[in-house]
N, C-alpha and C positions, 0 to 999 in steps of 0.2 A: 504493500500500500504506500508506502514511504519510500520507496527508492526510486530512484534519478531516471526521466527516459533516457539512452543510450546517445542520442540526438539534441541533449539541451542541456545546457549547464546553468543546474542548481545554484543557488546561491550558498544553499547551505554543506553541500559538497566538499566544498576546501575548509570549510570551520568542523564538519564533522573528522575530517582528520586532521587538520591542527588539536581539537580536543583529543582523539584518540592518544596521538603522538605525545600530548602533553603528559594524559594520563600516565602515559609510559613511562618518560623522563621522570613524573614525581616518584613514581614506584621505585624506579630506578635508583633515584638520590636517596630515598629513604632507604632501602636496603642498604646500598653501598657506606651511609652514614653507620648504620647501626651495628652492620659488619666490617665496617673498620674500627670504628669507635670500642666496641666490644673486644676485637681481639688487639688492640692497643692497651688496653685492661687487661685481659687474659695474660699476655704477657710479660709488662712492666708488674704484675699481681704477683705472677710465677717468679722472677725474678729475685720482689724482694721476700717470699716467701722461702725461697730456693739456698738466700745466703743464711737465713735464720730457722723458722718454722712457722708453723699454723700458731701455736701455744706456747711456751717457755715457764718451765718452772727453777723458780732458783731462789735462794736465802733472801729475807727482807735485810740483810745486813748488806748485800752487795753494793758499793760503790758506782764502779764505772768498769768499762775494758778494760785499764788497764789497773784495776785493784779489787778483786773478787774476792769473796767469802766463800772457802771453802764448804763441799757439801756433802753429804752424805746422807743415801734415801737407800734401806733395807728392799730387800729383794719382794718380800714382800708388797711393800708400795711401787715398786720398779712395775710389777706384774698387774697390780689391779690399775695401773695407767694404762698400759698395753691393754689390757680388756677391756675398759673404757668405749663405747659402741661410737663409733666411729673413727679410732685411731688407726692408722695405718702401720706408724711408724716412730716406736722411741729411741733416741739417741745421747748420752752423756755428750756434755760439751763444757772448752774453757775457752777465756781471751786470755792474752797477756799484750801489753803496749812496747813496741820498741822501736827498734830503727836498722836499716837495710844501709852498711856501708859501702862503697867502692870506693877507688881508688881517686876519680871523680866526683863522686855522687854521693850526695846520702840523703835516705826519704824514712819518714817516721811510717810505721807499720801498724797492726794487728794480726798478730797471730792466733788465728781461728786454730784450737786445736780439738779434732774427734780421733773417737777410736775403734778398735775393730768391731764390726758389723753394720758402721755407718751406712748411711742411704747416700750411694756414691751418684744417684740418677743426675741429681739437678751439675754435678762437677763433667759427670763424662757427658753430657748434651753437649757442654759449653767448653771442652776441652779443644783449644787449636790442634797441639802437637804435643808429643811426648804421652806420658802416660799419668794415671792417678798414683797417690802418693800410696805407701802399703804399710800396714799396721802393727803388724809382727816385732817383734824386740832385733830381730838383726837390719831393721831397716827408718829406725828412728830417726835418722837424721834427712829424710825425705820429703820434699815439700812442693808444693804448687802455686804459680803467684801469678798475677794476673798479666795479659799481653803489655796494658799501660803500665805496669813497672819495671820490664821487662825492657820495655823501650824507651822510658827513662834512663834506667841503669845502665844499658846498654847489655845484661846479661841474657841468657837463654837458657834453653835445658841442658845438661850437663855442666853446666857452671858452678862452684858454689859461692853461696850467696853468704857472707860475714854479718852478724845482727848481735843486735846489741837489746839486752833485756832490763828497765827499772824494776830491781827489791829491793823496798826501802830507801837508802839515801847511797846504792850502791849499786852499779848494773854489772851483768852475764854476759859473757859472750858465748853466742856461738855458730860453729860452721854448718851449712846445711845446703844438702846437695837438690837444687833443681830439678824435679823428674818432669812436669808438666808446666806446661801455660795454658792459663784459659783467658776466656774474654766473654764478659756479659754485656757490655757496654753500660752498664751502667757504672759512671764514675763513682758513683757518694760511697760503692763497696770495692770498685776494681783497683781506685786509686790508692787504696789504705791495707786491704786485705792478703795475707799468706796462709795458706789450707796446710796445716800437717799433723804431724801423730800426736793426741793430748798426751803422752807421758813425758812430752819435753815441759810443756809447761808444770806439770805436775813435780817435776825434779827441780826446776826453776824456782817453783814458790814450795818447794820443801814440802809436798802434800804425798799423804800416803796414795796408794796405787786405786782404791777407791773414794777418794776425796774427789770432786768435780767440781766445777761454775756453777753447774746446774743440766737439765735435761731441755731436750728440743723436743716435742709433739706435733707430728705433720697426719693430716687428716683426707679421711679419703675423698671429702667435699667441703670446700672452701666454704659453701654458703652454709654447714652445718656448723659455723665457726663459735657461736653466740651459746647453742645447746652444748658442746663439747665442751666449752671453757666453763661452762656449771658444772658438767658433769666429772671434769678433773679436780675440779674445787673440791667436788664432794668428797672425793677419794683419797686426796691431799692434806697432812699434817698441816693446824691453823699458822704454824710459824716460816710455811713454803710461801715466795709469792708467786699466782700463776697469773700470767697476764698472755693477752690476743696480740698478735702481727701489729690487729688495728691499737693497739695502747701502745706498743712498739714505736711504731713510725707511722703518728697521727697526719705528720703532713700529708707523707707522700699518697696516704688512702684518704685523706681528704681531697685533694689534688686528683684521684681517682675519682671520687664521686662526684667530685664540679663537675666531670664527662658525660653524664647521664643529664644533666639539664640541656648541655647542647645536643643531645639526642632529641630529646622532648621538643627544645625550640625547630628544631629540624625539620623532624614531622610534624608539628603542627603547621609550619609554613605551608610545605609541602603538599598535604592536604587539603589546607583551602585551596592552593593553585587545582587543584584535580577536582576541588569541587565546583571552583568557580568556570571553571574550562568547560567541565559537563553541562552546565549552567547554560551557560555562551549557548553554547551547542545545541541543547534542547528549544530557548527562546526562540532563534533562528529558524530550526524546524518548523516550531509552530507558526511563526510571522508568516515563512514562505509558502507553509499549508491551508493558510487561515480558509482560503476556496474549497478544500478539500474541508474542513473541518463545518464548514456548513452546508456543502451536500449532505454528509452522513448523517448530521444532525434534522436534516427534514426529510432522510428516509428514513427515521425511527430511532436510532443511533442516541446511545444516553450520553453523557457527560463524561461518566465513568469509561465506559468502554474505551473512549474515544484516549482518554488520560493512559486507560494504559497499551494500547497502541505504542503511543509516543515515549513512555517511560520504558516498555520491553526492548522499542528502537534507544534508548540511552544505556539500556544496561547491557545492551549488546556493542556498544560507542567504550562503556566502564569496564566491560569482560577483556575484549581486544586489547586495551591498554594496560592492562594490569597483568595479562599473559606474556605481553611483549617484553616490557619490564620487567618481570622475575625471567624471565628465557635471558636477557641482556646482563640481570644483575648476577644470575647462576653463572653465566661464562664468565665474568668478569673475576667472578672471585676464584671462578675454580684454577683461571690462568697465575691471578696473585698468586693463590694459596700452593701451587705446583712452579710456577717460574718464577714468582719474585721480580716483576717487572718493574714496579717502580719500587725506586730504591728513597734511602732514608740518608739524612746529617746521625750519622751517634752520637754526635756531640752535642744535638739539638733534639734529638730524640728516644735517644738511650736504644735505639734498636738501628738494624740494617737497611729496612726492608717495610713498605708498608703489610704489617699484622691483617689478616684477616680469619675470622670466626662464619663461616658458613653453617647455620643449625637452620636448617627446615623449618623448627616454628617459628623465628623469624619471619622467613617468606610466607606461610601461613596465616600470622596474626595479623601484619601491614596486609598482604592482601586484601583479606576479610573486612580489616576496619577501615581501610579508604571504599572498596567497593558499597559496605555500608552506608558511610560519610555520603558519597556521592546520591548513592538513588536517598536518603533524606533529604539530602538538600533540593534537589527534585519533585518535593513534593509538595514544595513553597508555589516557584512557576509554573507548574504544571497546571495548576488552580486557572491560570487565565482563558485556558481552552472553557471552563461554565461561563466566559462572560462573553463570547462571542457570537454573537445574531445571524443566525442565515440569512435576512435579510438585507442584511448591510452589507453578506460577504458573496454572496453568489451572485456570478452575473456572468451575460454570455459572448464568448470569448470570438 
């Protein structure tokens, strides 16, 4: 009833695919926002998750990095943390503060020290070259340090590295042979931190062979972060403190979650543009059918019927464009998420590469809720087809 003789050009023709095409582009921007935006989170999340943990228990007497309180949790408390319903993964851990000399160069340090049965996942991801450090008593003196101090120093793997340890009002030295370099890009850990065995520190501050900083708890879902840190409370001596990532490092997850308002601001732009376009689109229609719209009406033809003609023709205008755009926005990420085509500053964005997070319900929800949005808004203008007179509009041609 509504389409174009083959022989005359509608007026409404080219604004029906400008609307389509728009609808496209918005779906388009909205996915690609949300699927970048998201996996930009996922990973700067991973990261600083990666150098610490989900949860951290350790002494209320602790100081800083580089002056800890020694600790000690019975195996039995060891255990009921691990069973804990959502843990993944517990680990003993210490700092110690020092500094990395050459002969050139000298840069102040932290020495992350774990021990055997660490979660080596987040080091060998992000390992360039060489290998992980090994835990065993014939291989203590093995360590890991980031690509940026590495090329500071001017040193590499197989080099060893001279460092200098504060206790007290007196420092340590010692030699320690480089097995790996990694690189996470993030400065605020890459520029300060060395990965090796905690029994060096442990010799360091004179602490017996179970004394620790404290324990790391990594969980099998980040979002379960809020119920797991009650439920380690629970299980936890009142004199441990247990604290989240997010109490950790408030900025940088607050700085995280400013990212979800420009999601929000994103799509709602976005949205109106696909509603306002569908708009356009349907108005047009009816303008250039108004002839057609009072024929029907004086063969019998109700108000209703007539509305949704016109509305079936939009949601078929709303369907086109919302298919095209998840078809645009699926390729687009799946090329990211496999080639890496647009690249990134590290130094401006802590990553290589723009991140992206392709989850299905994404494309599903934005679908849904512009296709929604749209035929609502539809349902304003459509109203003008009851005020139009067959007699004012037919006449013969």
């Amino acid at each position: 009833m509504l389409q174009h003789d083959k022989g005359r050009d509608g007026f409404s023709r080219p604004l029906v695919g400008i609307a389509t095409y728009t609808i496209a582009l918005g779906v388009l921007v909205m996915l690609m926002a949300v699927c970048i935006l998201r996996g930009f989170q996922r990973e700067i999340r991973g990261k600083v998750v990666g150098f610490g943990s989900h949860i951290t228990v350790r002494s209320y007497g602790w100081v800083n990095d580089y002056d800890e309180i020694p600790l000690i949790i019975s195996d039995d408390e060891v255990a009921a943390m691990a069973a804990t319903r959502g843990v993944a993964h517990l680990q003993p851990y210490a700092y110690k503060g020092g500094m990395i000399k050459t002969d050139d160069q000298i840069q102040g340090i932290i020495f992350k020290g774990l021990g055997a049965g660490f979660d080596s996942t987040f080091f060998a991801k992000h390992l360039l070259r060489g290998r992980l450090f090994r835990t065993d008593s014939t291989a203590r003196n093995e360590i890991i340090i980031s690509q940026s101090l590495a090329s500071k120093l001017l040193i590499d793997t197989g080099d060893k590295a001279r460092t200098y340890f504060w206790t007290g009002n007196n420092y340590r030295a010692r030699a320690f042979t480089i097995v790996g370099i990694y690189n996470t890009d993030l400065s605020e850990f890459d520029d300060h931190y060395i990965v090796g065995n905690i029994a060096q520190i442990q010799a360091l501050n004179g602490w017996n062979n179970g004394e620790v900083a404290g324990y790391e708890i990594t969980l099998d879902d980040f979002d379960n972060l809020d119920d797991a840190l009650l439920n380690i409370k629970g299980v936890t001596r009142p004199d441990l403190a247990v604290t989240s990532i997010r109490e950790e490092q408030p900025s940088m997850f607050a700085w995280l979650d400013l990212l979800n308002s420009n999601i929000i601001l994103i799509l709602t732009i976005m949205a109106f543009v696909c509603a306002a376009s569908v708009i356009s689109a349907l108005l047009i229609m009816i303008f250039e059918k108004t002839s057609m719209i009072g024929i029907l009406k004086t063969l019998g033809a109700s108000d209703r019927s007539i509305r949704r003609i016109f509305l079936l023709k939009s949601a078929a205008i709303i369907a086109k464009g919302i298919l095209i755009g998840d078809a645009l926005a699926l390729i687009l990420c799946l090329l990211q998420s496999n080639l890496h085509i647009v690249k990134l500053d590290t130094a401006s964005y802590s990553m290589s590469y723009v991140p992206i997070e392709t989850d299905p319900l994404f494309f599903i929800l934005i679908s849904i809720a512009t296709a929604l949005l749209c035929l609502l808004a539809l349902l304003l203008p459509s109203t003008y087809i009851s005020h139009i007179q067959p007699a004012k509009t037919i006449r013969v041609e």
